[in-house]
C-alpha positions in Angstrom: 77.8 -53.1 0.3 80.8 -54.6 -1.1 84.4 -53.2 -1.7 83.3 -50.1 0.7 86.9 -49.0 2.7 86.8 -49.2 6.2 86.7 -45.6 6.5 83.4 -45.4 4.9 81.9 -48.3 6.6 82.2 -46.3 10.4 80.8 -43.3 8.4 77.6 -45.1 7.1 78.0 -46.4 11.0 76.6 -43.1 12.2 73.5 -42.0 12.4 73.7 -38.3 14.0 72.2 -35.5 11.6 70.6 -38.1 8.8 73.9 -38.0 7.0 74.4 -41.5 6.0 70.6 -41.3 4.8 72.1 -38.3 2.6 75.1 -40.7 0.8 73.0 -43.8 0.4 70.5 -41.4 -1.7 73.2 -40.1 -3.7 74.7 -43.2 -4.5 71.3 -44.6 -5.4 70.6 -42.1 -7.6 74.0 -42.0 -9.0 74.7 -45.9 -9.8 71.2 -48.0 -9.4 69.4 -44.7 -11.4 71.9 -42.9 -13.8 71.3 -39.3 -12.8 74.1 -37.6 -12.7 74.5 -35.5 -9.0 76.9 -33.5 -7.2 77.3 -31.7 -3.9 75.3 -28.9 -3.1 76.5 -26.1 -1.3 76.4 -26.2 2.8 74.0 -24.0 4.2 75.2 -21.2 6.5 77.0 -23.4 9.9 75.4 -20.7 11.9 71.4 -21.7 10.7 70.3 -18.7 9.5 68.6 -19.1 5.9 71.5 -17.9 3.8 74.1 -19.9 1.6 77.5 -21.0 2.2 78.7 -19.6 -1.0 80.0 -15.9 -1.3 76.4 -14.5 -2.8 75.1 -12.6 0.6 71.6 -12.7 -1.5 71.6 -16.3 -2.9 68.1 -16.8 -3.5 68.0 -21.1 -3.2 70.9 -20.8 -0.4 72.4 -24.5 0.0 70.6 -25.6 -2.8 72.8 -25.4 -5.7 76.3 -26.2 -7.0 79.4 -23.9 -6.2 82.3 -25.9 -6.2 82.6 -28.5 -7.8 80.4 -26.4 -10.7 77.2 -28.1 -12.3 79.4 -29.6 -15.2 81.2 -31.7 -12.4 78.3 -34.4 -12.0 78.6 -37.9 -12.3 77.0 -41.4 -12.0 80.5 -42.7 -10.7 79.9 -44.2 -7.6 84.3 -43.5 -6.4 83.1 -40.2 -7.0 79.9 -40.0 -5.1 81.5 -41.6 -1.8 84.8 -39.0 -1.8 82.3 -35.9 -2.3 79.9 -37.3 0.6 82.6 -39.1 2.9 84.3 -35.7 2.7 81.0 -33.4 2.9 78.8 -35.5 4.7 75.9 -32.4 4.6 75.8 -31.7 1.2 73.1 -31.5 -0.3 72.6 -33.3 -3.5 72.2 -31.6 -6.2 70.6 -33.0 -9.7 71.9 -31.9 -13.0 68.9 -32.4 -15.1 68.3 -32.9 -18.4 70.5 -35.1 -20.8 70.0 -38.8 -18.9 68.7 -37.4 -16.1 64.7 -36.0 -15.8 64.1 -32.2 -15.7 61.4 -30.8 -13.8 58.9 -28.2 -13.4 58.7 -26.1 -10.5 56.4 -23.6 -9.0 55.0 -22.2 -5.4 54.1 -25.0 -2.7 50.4 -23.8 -2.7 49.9 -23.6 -6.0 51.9 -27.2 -6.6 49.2 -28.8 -4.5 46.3 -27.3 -6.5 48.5 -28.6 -9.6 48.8 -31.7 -8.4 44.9 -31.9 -7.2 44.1 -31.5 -10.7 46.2 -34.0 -12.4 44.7 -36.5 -10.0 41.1 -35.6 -11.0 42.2 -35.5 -14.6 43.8 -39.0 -14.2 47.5 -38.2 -15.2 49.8 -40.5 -13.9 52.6 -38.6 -12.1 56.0 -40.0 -11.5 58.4 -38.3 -8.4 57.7 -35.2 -6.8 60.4 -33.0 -4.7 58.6 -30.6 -2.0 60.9 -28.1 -0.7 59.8 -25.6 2.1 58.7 -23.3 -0.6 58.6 -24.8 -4.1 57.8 -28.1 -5.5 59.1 -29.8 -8.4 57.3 -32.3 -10.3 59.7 -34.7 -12.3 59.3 -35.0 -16.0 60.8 -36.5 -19.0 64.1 -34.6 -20.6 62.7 -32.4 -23.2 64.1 -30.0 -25.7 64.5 -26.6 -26.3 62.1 -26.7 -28.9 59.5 -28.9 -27.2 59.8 -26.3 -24.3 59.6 -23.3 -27.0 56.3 -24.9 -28.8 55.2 -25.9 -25.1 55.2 -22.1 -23.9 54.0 -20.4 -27.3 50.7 -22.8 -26.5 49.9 -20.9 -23.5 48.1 -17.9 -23.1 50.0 -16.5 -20.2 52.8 -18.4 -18.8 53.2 -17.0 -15.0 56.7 -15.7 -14.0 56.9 -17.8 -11.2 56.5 -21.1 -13.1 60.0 -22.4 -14.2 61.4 -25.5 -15.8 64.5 -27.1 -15.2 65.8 -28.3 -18.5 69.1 -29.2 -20.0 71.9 -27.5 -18.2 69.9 -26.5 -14.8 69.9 -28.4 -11.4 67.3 -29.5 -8.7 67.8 -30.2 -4.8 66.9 -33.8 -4.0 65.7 -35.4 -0.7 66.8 -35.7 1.9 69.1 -32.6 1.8 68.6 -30.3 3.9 69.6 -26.3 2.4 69.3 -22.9 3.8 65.3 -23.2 3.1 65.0 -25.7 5.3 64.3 -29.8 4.5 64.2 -31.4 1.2 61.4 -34.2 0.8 59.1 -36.3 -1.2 55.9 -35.4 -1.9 55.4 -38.3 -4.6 58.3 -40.4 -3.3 59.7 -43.0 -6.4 58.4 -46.2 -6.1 60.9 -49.1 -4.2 62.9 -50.2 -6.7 66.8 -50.8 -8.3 65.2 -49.1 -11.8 65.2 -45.3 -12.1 61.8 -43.8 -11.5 59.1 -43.8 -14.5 58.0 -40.1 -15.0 55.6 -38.0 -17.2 56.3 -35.8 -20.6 56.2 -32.3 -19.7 53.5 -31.6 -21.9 50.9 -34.1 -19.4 51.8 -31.5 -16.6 52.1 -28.4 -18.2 48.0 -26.7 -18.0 47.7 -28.1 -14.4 50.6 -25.8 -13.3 49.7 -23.3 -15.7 46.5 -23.1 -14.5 47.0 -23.4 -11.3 49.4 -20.1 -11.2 46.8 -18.1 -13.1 43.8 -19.4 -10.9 45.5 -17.5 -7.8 47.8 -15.4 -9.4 51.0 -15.7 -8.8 53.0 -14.8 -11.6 56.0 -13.1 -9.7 58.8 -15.5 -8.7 58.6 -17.1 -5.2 61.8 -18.3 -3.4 
């Protein structure tokens, strides 16, 4: 990497806790992709699953924007390497929506079953984030209406599905937050371009159904 200060070049140097892993993924998604990130807050020092922020009940500890706040992300790589050089365990954190995908989220069982399905059905899928809990499947930005018409479709629309649209944010690998690591299920494909992924619509009945097939309709952390 050119034009990096010699600062930065002994921290990419090290390798203890997976940090430099953590900065080279947030500049690549910040510069090569266009998605506009942030730090994430640090989970607790001490391990236990809570958050670093002041919310003794946060329920997606480490896995969300504090301070800076959500409207602070950026593609600027200057940016990116003082947040990371200076917080070096952050997690990164996605705003979504706008130039960046959204995504739609739900329990890690039922995600598999969703993501069974697509596959039989054929539906090309694009990235999809597995944290210990929930997994997120990556989707093309939508609107407020397309969401709105989306949802009025459905029969029953479970409580623990949720979509992260225009204004919301989404944990990225490899981060690690107070639930534990952030991975790839459906890592992207090697590449400088951003990531193809689906409408929403293509993924929308296979997580429906999948939540109403074992019912789960109250919200899982």
């Amino acid at each position: 990497m050119r034009g990096i200060p010699g600062r930065l070049r002994r921290f990419l140097s090290r390798s203890n806790d997976g940090e430099p892993e953590v900065f080279g993924a947030a500049l690549t998604f910040a510069t090569q992709w266009q998605w506009p990130v942030l730090p994430g807050v640090a989970p607790d020092p001490q391990g236990r699953a809570r958050c670093g922020c002041p919310d003794p009940d946060c329920t997606v500890p480490g896995a969300h924007p504090f301070d800076p706040g959500l409207l602070a992300a950026t593609t600027d790589a200057r940016m990116v390497r003082w947040w990371w050089t200076n917080r070096p365990s952050a997690p990164i954190v996605l705003a979504t929506g706008g130039r960046a995908p959204c995504a739609v989220s739900l329990p890690a069982p039922a995600a598999a079953r969703a993501l069974a399905t697509l596959d039989r059905k054929g539906i090309r899928l694009g990235p999809v984030v597995a944290a210990p809990h929930r997994w997120a499947i990556l989707v093309a930005p939508y609107s407020l209406e397309q969401l709105g018409e989306l949802l009025h479709a459905q029969d029953f629309v479970p409580g623990s599905l949720r979509f992260h649209g225009e204004g919301g944010y989404l944990a990225l690998p490899p981060s690690t937050t107070g639930h534990g690591q952030v991975r790839w299920e459906r890592a992207p494909l090697p590449g400088s371009a951003a990531p193809w992924v689906p409408d929403v619509e293509a993924v929308a009945d296979a997580t429906v159904e999948a939540l109403t097939r074992t019912g789960v309709s109250a919200p899982e952390f």
